[in-house]
PyMOL Python script that loads the backbone (N, CA, C, O; Angstrom):
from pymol import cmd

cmd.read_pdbstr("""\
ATOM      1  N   UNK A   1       0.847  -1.186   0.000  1.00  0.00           N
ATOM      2  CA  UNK A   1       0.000   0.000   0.000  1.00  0.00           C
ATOM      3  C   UNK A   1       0.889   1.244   0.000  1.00  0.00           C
ATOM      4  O   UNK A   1       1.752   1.352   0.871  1.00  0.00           O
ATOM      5  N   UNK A   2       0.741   2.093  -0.834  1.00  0.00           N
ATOM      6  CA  UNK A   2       1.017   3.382  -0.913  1.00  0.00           C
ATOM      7  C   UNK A   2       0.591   4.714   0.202  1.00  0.00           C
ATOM      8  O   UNK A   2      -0.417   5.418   0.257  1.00  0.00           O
ATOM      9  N   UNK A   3       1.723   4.689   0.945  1.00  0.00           N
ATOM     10  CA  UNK A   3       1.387   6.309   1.995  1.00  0.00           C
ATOM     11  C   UNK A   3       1.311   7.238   0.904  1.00  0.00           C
ATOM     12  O   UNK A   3       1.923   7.458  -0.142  1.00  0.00           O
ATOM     13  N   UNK A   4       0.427   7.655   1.475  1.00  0.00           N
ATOM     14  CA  UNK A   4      -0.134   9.310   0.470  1.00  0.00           C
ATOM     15  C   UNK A   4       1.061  10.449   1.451  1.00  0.00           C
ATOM     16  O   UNK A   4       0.489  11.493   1.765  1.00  0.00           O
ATOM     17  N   UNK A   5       1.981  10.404   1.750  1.00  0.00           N
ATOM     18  CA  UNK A   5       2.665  11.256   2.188  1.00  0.00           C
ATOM     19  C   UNK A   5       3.906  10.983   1.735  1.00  0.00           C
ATOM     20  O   UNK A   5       4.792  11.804   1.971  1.00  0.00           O
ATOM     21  N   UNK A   6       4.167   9.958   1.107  1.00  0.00           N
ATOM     22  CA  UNK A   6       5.186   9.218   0.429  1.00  0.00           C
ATOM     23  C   UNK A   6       5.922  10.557  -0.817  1.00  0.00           C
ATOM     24  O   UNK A   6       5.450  11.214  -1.745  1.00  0.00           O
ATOM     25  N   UNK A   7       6.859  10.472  -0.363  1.00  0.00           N
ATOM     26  CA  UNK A   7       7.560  11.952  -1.700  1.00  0.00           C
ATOM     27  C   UNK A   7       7.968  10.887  -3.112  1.00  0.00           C
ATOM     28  O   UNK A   7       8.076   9.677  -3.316  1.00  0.00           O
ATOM     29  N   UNK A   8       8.088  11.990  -3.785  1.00  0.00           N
ATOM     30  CA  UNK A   8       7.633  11.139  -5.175  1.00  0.00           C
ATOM     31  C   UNK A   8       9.333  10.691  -5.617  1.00  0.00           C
ATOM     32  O   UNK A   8       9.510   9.642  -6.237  1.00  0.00           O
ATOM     33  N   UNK A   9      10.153  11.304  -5.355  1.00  0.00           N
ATOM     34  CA  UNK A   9      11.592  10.446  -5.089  1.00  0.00           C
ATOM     35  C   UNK A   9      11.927   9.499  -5.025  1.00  0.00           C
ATOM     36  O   UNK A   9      12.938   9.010  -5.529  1.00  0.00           O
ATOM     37  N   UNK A  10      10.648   8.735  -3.979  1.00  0.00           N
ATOM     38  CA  UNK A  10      11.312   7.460  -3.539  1.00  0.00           C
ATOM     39  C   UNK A  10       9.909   6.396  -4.537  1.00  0.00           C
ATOM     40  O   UNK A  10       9.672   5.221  -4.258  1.00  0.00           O
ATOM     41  N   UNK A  11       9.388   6.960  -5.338  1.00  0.00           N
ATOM     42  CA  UNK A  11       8.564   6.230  -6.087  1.00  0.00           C
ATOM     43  C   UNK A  11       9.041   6.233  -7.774  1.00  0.00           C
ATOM     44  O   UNK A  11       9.149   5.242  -8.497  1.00  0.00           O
ATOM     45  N   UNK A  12       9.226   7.335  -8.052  1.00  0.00           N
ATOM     46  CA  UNK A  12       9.505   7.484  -9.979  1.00  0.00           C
ATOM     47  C   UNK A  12      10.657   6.341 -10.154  1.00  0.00           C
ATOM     48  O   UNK A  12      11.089   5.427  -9.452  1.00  0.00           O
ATOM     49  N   UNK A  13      10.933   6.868 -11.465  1.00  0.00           N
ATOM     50  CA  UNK A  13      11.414   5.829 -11.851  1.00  0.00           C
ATOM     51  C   UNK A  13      12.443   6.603 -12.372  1.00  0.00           C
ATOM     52  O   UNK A  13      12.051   7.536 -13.073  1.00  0.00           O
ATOM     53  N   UNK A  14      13.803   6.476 -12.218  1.00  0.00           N
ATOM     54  CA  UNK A  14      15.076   7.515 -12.646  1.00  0.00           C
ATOM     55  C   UNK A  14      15.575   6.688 -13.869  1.00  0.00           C
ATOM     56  O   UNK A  14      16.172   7.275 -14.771  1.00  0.00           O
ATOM     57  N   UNK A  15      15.370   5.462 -13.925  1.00  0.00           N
ATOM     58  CA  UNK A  15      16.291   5.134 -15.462  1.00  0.00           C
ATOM     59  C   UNK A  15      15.370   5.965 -16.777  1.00  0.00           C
ATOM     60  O   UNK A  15      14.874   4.997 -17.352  1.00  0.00           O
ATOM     61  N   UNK A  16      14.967   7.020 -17.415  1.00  0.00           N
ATOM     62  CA  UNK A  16      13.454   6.887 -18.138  1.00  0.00           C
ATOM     63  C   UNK A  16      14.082   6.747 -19.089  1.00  0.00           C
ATOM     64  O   UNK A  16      15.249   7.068 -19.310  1.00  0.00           O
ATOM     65  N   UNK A  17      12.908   5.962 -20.091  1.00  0.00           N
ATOM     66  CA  UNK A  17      12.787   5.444 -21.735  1.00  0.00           C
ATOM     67  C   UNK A  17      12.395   6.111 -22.146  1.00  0.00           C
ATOM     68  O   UNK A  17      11.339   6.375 -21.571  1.00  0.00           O
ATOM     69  N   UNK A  18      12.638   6.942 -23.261  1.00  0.00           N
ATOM     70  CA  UNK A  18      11.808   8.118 -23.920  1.00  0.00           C
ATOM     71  C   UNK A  18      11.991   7.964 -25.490  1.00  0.00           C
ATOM     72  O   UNK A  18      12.968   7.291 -25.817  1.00  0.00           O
ATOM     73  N   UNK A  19      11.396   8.356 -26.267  1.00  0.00           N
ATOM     74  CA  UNK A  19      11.883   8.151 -27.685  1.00  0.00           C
ATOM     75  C   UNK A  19      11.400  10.103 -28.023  1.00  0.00           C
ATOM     76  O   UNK A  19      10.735  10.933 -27.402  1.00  0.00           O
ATOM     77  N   UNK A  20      12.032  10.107 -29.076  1.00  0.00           N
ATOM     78  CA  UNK A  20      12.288  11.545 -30.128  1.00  0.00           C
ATOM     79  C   UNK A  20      11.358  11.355 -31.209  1.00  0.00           C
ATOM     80  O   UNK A  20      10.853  10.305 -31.606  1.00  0.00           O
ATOM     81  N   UNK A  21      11.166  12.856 -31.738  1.00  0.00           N
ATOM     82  CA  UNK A  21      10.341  12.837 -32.666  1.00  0.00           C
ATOM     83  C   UNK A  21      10.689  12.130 -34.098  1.00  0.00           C
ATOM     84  O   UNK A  21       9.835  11.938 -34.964  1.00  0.00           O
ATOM     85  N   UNK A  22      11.829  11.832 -34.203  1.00  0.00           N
ATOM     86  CA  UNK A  22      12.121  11.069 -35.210  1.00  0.00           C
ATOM     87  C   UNK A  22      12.401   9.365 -35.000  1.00  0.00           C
ATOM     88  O   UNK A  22      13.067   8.671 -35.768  1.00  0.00           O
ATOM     89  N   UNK A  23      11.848   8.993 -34.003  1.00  0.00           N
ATOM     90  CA  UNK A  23      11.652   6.988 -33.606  1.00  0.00           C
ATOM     91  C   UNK A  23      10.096   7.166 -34.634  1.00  0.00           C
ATOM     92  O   UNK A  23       9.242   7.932 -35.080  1.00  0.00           O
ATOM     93  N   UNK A  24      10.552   5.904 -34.548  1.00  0.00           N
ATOM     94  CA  UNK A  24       9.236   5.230 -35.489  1.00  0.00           C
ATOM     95  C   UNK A  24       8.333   4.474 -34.126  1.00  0.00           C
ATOM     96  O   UNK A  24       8.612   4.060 -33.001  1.00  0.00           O
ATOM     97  N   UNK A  25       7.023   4.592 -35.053  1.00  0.00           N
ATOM     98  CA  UNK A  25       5.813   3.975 -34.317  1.00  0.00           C
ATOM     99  C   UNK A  25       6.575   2.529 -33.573  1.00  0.00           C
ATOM    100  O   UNK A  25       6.496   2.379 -32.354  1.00  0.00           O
ATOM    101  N   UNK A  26       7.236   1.610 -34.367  1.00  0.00           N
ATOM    102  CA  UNK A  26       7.891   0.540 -34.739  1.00  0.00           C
ATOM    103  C   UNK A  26       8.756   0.469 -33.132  1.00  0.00           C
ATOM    104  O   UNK A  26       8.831  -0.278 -32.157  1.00  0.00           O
ATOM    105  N   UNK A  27       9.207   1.523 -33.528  1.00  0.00           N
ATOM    106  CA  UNK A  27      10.391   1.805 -32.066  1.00  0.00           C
ATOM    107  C   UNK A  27       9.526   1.773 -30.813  1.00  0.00           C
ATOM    108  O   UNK A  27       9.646   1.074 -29.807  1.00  0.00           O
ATOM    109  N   UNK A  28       8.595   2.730 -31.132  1.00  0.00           N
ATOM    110  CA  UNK A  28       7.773   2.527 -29.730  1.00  0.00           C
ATOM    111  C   UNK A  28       7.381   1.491 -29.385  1.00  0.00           C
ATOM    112  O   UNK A  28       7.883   1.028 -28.361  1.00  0.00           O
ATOM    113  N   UNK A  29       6.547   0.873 -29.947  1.00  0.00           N
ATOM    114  CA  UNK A  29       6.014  -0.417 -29.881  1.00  0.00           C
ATOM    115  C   UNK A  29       7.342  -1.433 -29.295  1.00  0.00           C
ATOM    116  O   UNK A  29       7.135  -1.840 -28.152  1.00  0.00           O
ATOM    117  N   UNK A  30       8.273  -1.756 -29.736  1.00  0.00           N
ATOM    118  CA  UNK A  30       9.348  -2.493 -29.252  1.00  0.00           C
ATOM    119  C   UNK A  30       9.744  -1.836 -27.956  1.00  0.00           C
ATOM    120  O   UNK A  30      10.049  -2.882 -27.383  1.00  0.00           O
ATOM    121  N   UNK A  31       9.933  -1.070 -27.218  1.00  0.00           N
ATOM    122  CA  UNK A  31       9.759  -0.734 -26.302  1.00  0.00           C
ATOM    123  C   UNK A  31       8.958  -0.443 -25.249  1.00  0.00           C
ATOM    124  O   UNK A  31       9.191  -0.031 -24.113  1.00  0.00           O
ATOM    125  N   UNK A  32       7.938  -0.744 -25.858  1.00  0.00           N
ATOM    126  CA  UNK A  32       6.749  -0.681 -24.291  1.00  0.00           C
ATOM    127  C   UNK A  32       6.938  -2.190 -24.210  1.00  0.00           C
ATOM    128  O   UNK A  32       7.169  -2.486 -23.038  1.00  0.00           O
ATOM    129  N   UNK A  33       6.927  -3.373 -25.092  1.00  0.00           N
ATOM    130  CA  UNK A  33       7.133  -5.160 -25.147  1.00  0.00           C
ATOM    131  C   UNK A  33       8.509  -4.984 -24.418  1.00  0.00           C
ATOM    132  O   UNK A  33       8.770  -5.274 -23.250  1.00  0.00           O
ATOM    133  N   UNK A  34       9.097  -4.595 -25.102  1.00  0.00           N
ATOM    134  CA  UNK A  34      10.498  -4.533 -24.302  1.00  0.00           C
ATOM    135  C   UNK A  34      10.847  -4.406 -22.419  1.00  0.00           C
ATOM    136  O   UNK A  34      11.549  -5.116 -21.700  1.00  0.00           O
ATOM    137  N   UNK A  35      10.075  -3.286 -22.132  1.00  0.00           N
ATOM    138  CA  UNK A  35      10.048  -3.081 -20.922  1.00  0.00           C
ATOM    139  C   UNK A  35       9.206  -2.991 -19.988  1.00  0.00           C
ATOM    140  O   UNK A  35       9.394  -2.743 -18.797  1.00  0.00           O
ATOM    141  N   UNK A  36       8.008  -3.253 -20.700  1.00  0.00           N
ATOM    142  CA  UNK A  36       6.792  -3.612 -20.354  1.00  0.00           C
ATOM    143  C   UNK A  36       6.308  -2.637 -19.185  1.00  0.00           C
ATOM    144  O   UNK A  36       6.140  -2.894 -17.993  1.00  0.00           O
ATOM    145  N   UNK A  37       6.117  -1.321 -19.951  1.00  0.00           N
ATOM    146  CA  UNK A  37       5.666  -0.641 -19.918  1.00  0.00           C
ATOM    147  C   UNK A  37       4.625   0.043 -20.564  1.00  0.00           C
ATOM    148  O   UNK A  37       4.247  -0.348 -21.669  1.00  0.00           O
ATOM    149  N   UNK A  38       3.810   1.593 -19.693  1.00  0.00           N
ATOM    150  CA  UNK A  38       2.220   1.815 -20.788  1.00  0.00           C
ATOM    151  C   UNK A  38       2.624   2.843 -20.971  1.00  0.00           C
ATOM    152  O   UNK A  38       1.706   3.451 -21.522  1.00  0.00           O
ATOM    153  N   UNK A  39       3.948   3.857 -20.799  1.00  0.00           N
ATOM    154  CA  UNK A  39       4.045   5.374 -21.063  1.00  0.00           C
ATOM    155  C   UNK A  39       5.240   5.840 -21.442  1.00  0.00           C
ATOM    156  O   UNK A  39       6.116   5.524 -20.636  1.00  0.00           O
ATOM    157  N   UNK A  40       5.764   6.705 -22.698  1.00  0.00           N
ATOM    158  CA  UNK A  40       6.824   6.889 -22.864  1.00  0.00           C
ATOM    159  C   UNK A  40       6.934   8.327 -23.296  1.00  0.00           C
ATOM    160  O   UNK A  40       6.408   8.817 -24.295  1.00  0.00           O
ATOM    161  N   UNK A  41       7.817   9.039 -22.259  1.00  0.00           N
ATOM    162  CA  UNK A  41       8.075  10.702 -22.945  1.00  0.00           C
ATOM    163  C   UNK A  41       8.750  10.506 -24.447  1.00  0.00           C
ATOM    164  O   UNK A  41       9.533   9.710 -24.965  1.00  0.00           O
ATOM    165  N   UNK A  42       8.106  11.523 -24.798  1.00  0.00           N
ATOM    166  CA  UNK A  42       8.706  11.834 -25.664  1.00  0.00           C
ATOM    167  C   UNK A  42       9.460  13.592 -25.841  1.00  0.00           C
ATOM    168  O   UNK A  42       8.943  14.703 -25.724  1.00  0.00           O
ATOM    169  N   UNK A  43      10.761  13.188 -26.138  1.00  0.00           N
ATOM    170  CA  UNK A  43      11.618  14.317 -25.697  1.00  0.00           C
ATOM    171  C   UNK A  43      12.118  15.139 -27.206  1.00  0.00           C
ATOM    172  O   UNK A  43      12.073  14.670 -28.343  1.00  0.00           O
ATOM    173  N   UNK A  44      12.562  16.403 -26.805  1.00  0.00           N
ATOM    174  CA  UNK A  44      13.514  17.106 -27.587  1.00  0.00           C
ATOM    175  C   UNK A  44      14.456  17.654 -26.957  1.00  0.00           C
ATOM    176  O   UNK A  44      14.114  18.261 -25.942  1.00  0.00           O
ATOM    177  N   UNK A  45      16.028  17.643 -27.331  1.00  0.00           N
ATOM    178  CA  UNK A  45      16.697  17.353 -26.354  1.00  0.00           C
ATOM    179  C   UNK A  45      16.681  16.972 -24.989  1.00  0.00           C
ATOM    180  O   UNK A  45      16.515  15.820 -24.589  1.00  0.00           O
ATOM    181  N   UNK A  46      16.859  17.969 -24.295  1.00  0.00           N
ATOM    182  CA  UNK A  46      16.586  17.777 -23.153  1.00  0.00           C
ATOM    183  C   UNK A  46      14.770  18.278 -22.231  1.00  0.00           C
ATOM    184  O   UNK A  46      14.406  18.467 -21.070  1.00  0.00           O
ATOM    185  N   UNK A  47      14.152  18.301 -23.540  1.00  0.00           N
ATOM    186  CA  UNK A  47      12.678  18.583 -23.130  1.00  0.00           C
ATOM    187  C   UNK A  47      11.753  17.879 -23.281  1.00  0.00           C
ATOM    188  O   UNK A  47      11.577  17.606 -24.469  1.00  0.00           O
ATOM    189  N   UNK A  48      10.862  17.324 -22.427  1.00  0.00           N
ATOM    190  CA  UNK A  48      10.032  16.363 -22.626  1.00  0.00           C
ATOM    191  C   UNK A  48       8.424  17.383 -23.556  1.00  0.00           C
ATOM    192  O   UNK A  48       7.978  18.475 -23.206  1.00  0.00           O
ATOM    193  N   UNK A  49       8.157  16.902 -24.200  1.00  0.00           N
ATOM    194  CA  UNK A  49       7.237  17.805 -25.497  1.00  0.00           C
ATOM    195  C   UNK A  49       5.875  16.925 -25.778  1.00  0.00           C
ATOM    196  O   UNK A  49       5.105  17.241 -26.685  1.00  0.00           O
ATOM    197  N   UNK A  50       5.648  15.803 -24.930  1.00  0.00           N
ATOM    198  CA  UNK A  50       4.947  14.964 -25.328  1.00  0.00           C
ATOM    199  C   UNK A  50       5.116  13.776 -24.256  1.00  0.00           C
ATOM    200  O   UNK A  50       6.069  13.629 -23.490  1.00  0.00           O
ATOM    201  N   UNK A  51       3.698  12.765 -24.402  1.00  0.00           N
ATOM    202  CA  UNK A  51       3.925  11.347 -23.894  1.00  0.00           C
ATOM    203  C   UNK A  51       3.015  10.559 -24.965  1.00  0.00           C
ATOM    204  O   UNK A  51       2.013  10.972 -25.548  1.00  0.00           O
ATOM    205  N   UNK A  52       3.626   9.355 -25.053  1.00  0.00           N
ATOM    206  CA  UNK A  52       2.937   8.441 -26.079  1.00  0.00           C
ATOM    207  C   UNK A  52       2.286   7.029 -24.870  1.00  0.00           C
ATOM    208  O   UNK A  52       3.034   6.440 -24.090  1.00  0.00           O
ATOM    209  N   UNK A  53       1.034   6.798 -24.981  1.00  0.00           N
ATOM    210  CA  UNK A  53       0.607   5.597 -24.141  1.00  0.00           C
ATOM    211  C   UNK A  53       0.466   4.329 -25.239  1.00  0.00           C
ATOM    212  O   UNK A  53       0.262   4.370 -26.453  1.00  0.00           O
ATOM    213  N   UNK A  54       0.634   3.320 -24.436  1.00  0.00           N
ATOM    214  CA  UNK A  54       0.207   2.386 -25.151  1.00  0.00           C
ATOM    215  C   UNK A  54      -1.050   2.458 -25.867  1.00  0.00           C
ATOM    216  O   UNK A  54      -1.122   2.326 -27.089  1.00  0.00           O
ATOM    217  N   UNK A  55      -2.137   2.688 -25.032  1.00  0.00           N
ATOM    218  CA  UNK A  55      -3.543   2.980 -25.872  1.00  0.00           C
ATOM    219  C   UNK A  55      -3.381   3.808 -27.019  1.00  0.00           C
ATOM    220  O   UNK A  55      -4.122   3.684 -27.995  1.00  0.00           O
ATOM    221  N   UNK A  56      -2.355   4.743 -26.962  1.00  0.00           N
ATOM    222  CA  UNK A  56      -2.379   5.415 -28.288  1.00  0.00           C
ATOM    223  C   UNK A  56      -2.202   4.569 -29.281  1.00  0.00           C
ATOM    224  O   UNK A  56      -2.950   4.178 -30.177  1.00  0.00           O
ATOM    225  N   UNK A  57      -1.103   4.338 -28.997  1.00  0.00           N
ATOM    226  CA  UNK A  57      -0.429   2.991 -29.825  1.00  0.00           C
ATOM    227  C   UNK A  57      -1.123   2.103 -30.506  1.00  0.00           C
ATOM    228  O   UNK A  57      -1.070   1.833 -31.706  1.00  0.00           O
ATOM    229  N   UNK A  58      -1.976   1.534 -29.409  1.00  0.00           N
ATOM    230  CA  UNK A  58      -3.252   0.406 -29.937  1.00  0.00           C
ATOM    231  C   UNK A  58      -4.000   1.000 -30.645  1.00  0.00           C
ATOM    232  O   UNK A  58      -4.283   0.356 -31.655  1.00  0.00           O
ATOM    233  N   UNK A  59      -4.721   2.497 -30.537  1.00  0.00           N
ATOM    234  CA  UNK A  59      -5.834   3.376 -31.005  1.00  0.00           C
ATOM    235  C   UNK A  59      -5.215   3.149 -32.341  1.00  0.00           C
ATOM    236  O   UNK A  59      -5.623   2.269 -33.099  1.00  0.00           O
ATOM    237  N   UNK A  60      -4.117   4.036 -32.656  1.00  0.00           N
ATOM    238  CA  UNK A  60      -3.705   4.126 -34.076  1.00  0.00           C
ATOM    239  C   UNK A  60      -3.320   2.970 -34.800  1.00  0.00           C
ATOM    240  O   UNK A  60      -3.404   2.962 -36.028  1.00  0.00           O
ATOM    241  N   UNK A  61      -2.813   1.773 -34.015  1.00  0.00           N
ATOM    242  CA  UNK A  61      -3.018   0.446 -35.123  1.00  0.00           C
ATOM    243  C   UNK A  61      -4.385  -0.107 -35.249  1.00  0.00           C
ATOM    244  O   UNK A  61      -4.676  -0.851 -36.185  1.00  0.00           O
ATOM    245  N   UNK A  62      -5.465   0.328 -34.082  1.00  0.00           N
ATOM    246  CA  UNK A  62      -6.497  -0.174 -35.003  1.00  0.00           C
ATOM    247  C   UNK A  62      -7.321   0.519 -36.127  1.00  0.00           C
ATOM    248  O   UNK A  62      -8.223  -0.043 -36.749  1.00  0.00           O
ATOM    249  N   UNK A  63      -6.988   1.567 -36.283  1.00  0.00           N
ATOM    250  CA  UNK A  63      -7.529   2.397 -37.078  1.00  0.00           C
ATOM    251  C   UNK A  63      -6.860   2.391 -38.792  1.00  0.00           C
ATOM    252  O   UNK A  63      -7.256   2.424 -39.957  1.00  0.00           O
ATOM    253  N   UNK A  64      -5.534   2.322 -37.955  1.00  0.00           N
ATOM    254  CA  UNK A  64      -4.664   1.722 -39.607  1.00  0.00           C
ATOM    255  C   UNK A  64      -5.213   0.312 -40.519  1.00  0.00           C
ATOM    256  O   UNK A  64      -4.956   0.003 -41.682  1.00  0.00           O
ATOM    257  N   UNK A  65      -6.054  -0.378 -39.504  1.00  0.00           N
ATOM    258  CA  UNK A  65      -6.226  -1.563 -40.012  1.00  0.00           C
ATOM    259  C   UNK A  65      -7.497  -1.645 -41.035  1.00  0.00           C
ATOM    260  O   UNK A  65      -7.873  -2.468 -41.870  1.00  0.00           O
ATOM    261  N   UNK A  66      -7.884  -0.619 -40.646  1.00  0.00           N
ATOM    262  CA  UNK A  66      -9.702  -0.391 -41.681  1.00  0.00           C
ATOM    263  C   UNK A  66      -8.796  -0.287 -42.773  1.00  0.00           C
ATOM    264  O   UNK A  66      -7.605  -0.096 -43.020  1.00  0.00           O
ATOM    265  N   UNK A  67     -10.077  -0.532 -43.407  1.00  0.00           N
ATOM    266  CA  UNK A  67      -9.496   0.038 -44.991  1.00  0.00           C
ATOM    267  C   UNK A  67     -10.239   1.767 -45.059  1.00  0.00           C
ATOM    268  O   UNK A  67     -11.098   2.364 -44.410  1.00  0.00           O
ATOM    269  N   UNK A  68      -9.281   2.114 -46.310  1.00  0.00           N
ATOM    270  CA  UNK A  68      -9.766   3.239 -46.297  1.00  0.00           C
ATOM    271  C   UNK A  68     -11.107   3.634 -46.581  1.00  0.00           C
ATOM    272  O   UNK A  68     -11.332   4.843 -46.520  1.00  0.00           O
ATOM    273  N   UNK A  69     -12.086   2.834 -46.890  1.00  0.00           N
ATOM    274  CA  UNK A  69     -13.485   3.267 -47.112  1.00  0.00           C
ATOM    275  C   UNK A  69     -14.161   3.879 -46.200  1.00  0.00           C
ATOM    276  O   UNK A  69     -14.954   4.819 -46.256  1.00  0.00           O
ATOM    277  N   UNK A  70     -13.731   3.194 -45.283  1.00  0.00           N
ATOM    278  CA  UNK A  70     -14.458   3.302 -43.494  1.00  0.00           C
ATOM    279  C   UNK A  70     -13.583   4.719 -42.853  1.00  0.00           C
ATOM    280  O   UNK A  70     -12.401   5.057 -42.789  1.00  0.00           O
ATOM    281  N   UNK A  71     -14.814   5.258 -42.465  1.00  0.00           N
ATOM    282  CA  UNK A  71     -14.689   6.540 -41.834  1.00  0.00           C
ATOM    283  C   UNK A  71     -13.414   6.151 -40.260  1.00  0.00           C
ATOM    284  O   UNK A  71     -13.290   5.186 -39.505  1.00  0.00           O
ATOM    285  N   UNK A  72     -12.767   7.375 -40.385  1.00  0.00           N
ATOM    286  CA  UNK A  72     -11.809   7.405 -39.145  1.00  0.00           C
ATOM    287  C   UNK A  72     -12.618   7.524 -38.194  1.00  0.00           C
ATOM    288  O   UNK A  72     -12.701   6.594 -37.392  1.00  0.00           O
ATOM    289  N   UNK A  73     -13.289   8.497 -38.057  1.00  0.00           N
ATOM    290  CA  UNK A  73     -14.359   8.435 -36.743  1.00  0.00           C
ATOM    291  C   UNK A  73     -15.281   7.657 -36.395  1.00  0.00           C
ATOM    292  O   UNK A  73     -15.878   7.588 -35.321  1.00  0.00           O
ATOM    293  N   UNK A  74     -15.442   6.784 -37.772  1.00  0.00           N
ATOM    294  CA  UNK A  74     -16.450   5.403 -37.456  1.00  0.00           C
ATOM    295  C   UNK A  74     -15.311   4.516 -36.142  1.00  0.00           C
ATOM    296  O   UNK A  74     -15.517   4.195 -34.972  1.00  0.00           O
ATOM    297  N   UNK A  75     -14.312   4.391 -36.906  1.00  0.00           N
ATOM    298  CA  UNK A  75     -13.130   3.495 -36.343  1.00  0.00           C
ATOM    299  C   UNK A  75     -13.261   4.001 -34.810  1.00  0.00           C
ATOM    300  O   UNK A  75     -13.719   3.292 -33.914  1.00  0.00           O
ATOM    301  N   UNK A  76     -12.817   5.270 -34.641  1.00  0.00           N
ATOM    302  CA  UNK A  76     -12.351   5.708 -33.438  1.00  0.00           C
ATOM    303  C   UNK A  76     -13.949   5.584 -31.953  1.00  0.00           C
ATOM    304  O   UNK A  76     -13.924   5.543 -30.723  1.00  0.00           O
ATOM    305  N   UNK A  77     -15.026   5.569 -32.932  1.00  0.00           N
ATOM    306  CA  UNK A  77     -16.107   5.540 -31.932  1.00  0.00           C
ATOM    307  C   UNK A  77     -16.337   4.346 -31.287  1.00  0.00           C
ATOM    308  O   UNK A  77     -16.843   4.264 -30.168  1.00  0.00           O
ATOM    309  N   UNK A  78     -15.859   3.108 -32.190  1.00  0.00           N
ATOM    310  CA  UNK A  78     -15.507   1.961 -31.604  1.00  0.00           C
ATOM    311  C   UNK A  78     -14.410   1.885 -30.502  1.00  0.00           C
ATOM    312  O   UNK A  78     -14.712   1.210 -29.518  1.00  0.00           O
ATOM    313  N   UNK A  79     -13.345   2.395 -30.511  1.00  0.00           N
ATOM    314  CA  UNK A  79     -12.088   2.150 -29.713  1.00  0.00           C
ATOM    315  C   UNK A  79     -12.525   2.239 -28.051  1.00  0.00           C
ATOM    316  O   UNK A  79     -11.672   2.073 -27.179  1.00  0.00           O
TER     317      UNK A  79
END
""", "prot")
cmd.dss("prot")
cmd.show_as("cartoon", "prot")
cmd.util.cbc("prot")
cmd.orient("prot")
């Protein structure tokens, strides 16, 4: 159980995985399997500019998978 007075120091996680705007979807994906993880900054240099979740991840491969006839927002109302 987690103390709610607990400082966040002794909880984060200091090694972080982050990928750049130039990793591929591909990259991400091998890295959340990889480390089995659901969240990854995404940085520019030294600035975090973004986070990518797994659900994103999943959202946008299932949507890639329609064919193009089928409305994106049909897709996405399902997700």
């Amino acid at each position: 159980m987690m103390k709610k007075r607990e400082p966040i120091s002794k909880i984060m996680t200091r090694d972080v995985i982050a990928l750049t705007l130039d990793d591929s979807l591909f990259d991400a994906e091998r890295l959340f399997k990889k480390h089995h993880i659901r969240h990854i900054p995404v940085v520019d240099d030294d600035r975090i500019i973004g986070m990518l979740s797994l659900t994103d991840l999943l959202r946008i491969s299932f949507v890639d998978s329609y064919s193009d006839a089928e409305s994106i927002d049909t897709a996405m109302a399902l997700v």
